[in-house]
GUTI-285832 format. One line per 3 residues: number of its first residue (from 1); for each residue x, y, z of C-alpha. Coordinates in steps of 0.1 Angstrom, whole numbers, plus 5000, padded with zeros to 4 digits. Layout:
REM GUTI-285832
NUM) X,Y,Z  ...
END
This chain:
REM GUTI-285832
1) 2505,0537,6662  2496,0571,6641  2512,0572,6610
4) 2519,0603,6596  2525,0601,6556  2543,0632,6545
7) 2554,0643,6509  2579,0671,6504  2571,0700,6481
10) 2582,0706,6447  2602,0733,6436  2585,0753,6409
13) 2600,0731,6374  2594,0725,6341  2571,0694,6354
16) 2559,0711,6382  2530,0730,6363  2523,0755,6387
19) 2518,0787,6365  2496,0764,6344  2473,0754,6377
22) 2466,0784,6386  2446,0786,6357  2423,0756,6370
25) 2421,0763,6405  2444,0733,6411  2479,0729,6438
28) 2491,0701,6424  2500,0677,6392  2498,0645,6409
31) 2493,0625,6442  2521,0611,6459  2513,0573,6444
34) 2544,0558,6464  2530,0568,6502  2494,0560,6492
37) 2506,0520,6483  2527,0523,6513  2493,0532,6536
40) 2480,0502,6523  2504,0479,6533  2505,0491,6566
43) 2487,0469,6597  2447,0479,6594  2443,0490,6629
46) 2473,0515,6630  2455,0549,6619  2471,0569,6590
49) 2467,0602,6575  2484,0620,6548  2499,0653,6544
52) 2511,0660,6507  2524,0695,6514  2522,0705,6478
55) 2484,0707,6485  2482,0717,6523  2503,0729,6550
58) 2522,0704,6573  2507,0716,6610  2520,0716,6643
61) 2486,0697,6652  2496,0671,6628  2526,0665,6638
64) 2512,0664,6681  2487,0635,6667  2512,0616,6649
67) 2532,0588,6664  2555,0579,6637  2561,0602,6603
70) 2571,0583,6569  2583,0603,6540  2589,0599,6504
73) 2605,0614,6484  2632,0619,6448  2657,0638,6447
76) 2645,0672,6432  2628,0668,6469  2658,0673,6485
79) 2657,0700,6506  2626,0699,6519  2629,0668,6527
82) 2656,0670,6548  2632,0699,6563  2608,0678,6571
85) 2628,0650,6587  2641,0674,6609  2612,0689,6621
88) 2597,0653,6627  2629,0646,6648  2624,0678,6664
91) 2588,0668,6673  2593,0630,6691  2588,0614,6657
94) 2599,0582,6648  2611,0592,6613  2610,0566,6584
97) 2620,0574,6548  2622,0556,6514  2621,0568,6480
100) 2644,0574,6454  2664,0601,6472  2669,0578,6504
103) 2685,0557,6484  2715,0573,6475  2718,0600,6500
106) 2707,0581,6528  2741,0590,6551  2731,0626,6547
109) 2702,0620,6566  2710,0619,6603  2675,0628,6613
112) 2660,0595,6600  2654,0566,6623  2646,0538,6601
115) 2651,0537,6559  2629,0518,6539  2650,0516,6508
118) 2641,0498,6471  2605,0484,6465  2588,0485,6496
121) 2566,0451,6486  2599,0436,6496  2614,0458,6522
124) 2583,0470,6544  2573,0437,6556  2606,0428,6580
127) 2606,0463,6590  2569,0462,6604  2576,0430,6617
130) 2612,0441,6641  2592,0471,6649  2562,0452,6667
133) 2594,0433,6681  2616,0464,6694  2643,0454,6675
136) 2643,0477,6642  2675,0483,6623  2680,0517,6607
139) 2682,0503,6570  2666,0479,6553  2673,0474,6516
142) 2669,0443,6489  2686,0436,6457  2654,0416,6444
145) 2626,0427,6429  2588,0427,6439  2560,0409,6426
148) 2540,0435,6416  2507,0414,6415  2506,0413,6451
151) 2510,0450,6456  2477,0465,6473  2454,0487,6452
154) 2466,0525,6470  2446,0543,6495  2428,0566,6471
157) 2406,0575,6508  2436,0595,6521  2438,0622,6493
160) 2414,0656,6488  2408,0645,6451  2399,0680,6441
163) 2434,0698,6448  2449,0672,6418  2449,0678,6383
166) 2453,0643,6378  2455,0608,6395  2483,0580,6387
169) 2487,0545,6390  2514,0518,6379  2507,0493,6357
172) 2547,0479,6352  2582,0485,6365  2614,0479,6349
175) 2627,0489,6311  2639,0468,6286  2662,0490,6275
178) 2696,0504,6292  2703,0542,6286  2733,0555,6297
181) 2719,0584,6319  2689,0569,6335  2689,0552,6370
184) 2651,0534,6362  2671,0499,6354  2693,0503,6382
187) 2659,0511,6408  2641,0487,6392  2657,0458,6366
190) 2658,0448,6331  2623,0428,6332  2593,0443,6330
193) 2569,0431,6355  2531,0437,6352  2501,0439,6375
196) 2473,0421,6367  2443,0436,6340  2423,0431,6375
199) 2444,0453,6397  2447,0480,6373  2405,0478,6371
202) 2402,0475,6408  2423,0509,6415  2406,0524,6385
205) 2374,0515,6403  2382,0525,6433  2391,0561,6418
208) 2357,0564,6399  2336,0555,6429  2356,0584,6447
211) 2343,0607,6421  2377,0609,6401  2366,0616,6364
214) 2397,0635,6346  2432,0626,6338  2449,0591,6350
217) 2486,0587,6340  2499,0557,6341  2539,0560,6356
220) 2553,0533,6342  2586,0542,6329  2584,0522,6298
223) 2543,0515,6295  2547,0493,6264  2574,0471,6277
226) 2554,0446,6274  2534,0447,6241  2514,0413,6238
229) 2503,0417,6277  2489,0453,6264  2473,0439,6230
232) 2458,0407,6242  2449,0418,6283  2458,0452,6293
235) 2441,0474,6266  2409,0455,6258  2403,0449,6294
238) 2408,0488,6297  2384,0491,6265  2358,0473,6281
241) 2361,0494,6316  2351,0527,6299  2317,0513,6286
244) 2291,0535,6300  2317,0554,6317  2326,0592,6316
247) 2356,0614,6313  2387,0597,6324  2414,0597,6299
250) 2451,0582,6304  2484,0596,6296  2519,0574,6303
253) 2554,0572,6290  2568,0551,6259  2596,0543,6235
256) 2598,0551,6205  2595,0523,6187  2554,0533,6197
259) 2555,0544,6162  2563,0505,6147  2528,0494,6161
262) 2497,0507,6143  2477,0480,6161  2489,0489,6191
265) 2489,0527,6191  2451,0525,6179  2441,0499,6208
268) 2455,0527,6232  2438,0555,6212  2404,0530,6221
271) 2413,0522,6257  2413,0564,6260  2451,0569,6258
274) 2459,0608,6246  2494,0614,6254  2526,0597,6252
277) 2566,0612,6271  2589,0599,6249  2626,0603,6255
280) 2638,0616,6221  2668,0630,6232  2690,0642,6205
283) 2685,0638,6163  2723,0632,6164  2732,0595,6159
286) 2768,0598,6174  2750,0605,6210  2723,0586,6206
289) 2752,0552,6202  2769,0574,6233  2743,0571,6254
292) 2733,0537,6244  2696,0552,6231  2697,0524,6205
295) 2663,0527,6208  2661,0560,6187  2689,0553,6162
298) 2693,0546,6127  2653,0564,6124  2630,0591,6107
301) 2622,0602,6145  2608,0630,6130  2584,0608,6111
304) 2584,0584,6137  2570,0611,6163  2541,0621,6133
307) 2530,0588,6127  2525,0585,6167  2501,0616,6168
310) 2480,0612,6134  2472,0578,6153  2458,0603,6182
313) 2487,0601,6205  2501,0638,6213  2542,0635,6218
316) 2560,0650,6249  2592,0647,6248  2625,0646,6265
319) 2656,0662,6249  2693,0663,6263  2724,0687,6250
322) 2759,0684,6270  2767,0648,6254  2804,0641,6245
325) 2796,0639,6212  2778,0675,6207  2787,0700,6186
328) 2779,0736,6184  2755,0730,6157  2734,0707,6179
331) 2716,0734,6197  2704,0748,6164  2690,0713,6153
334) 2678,0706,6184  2657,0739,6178  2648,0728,6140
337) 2637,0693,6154  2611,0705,6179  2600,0729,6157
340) 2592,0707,6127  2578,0678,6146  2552,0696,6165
343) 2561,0683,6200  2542,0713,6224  2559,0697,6258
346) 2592,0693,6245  2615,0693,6278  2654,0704,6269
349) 2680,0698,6300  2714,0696,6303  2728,0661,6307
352) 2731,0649,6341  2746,0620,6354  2726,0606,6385
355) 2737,0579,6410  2738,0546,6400  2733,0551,6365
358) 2767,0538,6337  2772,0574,6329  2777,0586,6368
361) 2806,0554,6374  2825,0563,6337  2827,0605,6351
364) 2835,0591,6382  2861,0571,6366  2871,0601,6344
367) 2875,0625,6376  2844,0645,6356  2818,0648,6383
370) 2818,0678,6406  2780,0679,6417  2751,0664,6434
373) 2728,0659,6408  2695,0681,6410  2668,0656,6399
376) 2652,0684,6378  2658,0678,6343  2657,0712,6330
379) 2668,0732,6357  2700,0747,6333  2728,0726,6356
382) 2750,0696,6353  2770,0679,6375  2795,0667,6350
385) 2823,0685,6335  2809,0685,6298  2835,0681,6267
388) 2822,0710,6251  2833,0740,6267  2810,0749,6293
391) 2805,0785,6284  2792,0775,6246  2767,0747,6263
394) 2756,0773,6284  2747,0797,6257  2736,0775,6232
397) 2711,0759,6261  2699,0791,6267  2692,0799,6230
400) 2670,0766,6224  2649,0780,6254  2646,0813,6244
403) 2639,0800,6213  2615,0771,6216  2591,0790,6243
406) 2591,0825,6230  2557,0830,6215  2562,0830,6179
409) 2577,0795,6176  2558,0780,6208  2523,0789,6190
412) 2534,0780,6156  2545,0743,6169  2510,0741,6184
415) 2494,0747,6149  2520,0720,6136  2507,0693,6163
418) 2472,0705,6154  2474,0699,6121  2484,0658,6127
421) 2461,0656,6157  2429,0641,6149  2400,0649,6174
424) 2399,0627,6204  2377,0599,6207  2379,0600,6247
427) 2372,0635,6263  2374,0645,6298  2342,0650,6318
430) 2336,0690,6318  2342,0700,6350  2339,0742,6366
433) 2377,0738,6365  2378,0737,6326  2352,0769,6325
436) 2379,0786,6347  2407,0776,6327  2388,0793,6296
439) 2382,0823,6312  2410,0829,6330  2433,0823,6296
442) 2407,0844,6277  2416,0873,6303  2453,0867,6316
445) 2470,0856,6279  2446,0873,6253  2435,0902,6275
448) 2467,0911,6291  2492,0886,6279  2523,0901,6261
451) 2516,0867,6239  2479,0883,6228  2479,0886,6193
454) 2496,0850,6190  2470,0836,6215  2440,0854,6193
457) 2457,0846,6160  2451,0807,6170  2423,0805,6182
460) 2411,0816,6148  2426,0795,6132  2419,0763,6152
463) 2380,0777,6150  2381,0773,6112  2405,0746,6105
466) 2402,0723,6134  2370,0739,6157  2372,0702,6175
469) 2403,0709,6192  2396,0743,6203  2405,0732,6240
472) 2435,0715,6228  2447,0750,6215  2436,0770,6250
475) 2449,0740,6266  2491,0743,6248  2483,0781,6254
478) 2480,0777,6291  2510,0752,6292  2532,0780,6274
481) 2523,0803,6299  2541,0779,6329  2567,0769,6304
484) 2578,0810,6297  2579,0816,6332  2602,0789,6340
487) 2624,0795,6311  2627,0829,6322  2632,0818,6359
490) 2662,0799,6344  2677,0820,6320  2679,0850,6349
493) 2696,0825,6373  2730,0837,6385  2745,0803,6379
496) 2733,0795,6348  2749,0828,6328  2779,0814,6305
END
């Protein structure tokens, strides 16, 4: 049988990158990880290909070779999703789907044959199996989870390397922690379960002998949700890999009680770690005990988030506004709080409450919900009715964002991360992609960029103060390029006027 692995586009977000891309010559952030580990469970013999149409067009050629089509995909994926599965119908397909968006909206899908639902170690398997038999039911779904040690390393073979920005593997799943808006403990459980030091070694090898040697984030929703695996397996094993070896530094996603570990943070800094999401959220203690963030309460997070990057971490981070417990001063210390702790990615949305998750049951329970939720995170919707009156959320959302990305306070946060950030001890290979990048900043934000004189005025300063992270500074730069031209895609949105 031809398998046809397709992976819906991306509408142009916040996470999206897109404007920042076209700096590097690059279509896309990341590789579709879940349809990769999929190829390689499927039965050797049966040929597969892969069409990720954020890098390439989805052909009616492919679609005449193909036999079968699975897709992947969340639910920010939505609609072209449902695109796709329609046009596989359309073509003779057998159509099979899993992913997070499958999972909840999988009536809505009348053009699917077969769903693959939950982990797919798990779920895969007896669907393979009833179709070599002829009896394949249209839904197969599991309330256990996998063992993630016997999950196969992904088919790096499938993917045209040099259309990413970055690679990503998995290292864990699961979160020991419970917030009240996310869906990740609901997907995937309490317990954090690990591959082995050899797996992740085996799929990083597998990516270097392919020529890979730039960014690898690791996905994990929680990376150090298991902290003696990391210090006593994980991270020296990972220390010892990048002997002798070039480029290839890792990013992933933590809590922030990061900031507690000096032994740990610097064993990451070693293993070639740079950045670190962190959901911050709010500086307001009242929603943090809301949303169950317990996490982040009764802390210096401002301190907290300092002490992670003078250890050579940079912080992303993850705030929300639309909480019962907001009020209107919130968007103003939101502002103050991203501004004084120097987080450059600093992603603001409005509180959402998705399936499956405590806060989507309580406003169903309260008669608050009156929307699908989007799956973008900072697309200026909700699909609750907020306490605070919607109008006021509205505006004050749109003042953080006007604020936070206009030039003047964008470039001075990059100076205040810069002036934490020691040099990195790990630096990417130089590729012709980070020679474009240069020029192409040098010409489209200090030549022509209405941001000029900010862009000019930092690089001067970055040359004398800190001439070591020079890139860093063209690097933020580029990223506040993407980040202004979503805020202003937002802001101009019909829907999202007060």
């Amino acid at each position: 049988m031809n398998v046809l692995l397709i992976y819906p586009e991306f509408p142009d977000t916040f996470w999206s990158f897109k404007h920042a891309l076209e700096f590097i010559g690059k279509r896309s952030s990341l590789p579709p990880l879940g349809l990769l580990t999929v190829a390689a469970m499927l039965p050797p013999e049966w040929p597969v290909r892969l069409v990720d149409t954020n890098v390439q067009k989805l052909t009616d050629k492919d679609l005449s070779w193909a036999d079968c089509a699975f897709i992947s995909a969340m639910v920010i994926q939505r609609d072209p999703a449902r695109k796709i599965a329609e046009r596989c119908k359309a073509a003779g397909l057998l159509v099979v789907a899993g992913g997070p968006l499958f999972s909840t909206e999988a009536e809505q899908l009348p053009d699917v044959d077969h769903f693959i639902l939950n982990e797919a170690e798990l779920t895969l398997p007896p669907f393979l199996k009833d179709l070599a038999q002829g009896c394949a039911k249209r839904l197969y779904s599991s309330s256990e989870f996998a063992d993630i040690q016997q999950t196969p390393v992904p088919r790096w073979d499938l993917l045209k390397l040099k259309r990413y920005a970055s690679m990503s593997i998995q290292f864990s799943r699961g979160c020991p922690f419970n917030c009240d808006f996310c869906n990740v403990t609901a997907l995937l459980g309490h317990r954090v379960r690990t591959k082995t030091s050899a797996q992740i070694i085996a799929e990083l090898d597998g990516l270097y002998a392919a020529g890979w040697r730039s960014q690898v984030f690791f996905v994990d929703d929680n990376f150090i949700g298991n902290k003696p695996f990391l210090k006593t397996d994980l991270l020296p094993a990972l220390i010892a890999w990048r002997q002798g070896k070039a480029g290839n530094i890792f990013c992933t996603e933590a809590s922030i009680n990061l900031a507690d570990d000096p032994a740990l943070m610097e064993l990451m800094v070693q293993a070639g770690f740079t950045t670190v999401f962190i959901g911050i959220e709010t500086p307001d203690d009242a929603c943090l005990v809301e949303c169950s963030k317990i996490q982040n309460k009764n802390r210096n997070l401002i301190e907290d988030v300092k002490r992670i990057q003078r250890a050579g971490l940079q912080v992303q981070g993850g705030f929300i506004v639309g909480f019962d417990s907001d009020q209107p001063s919130i968007f103003q210390r939101q502002i103050d709080f991203i501004q004084k702790s120097g987080i450059v990615t600093a992603m603001v949305g409005l509180l959402q409450a998705p399936p499956g998750t405590r806060l989507y049951e309580r406003m169903k329970t309260e008669g608050r919900l009156c929307a699908e939720a989007t799956g973008d995170n900072a697309d200026g919707t909700t699909n609750i009715v907020p306490a605070m009156n919607i109008g006021t959320l509205k505006a004050g959302y749109r003042r953080i964002l006007e604020t936070i990305y206009s030039p003047g306070p964008y470039y001075q946060r990059i100076r205040t991360f810069l002036r934490e950030y020691p040099p990195p001890r790990v630096r990417e290979k130089l590729q012709l992609s980070h020679i474009l990048a240069f020029v192409r900043a040098f010409f489209r934000l200090g030549i022509l960029g209405r941001e000029r004189v900010y862009y000019w005025k930092l690089m001067l300063w970055t040359q004398f103060r800190h001439p070591r992270l020079i890139p860093h500074a063209v690097l933020f730069a580029i990223y506040g390029y993407h980040f202004r031209k979503i805020c202003e895609q937002q802001v101009l949105q019909e829907g999202f006027r007060p």
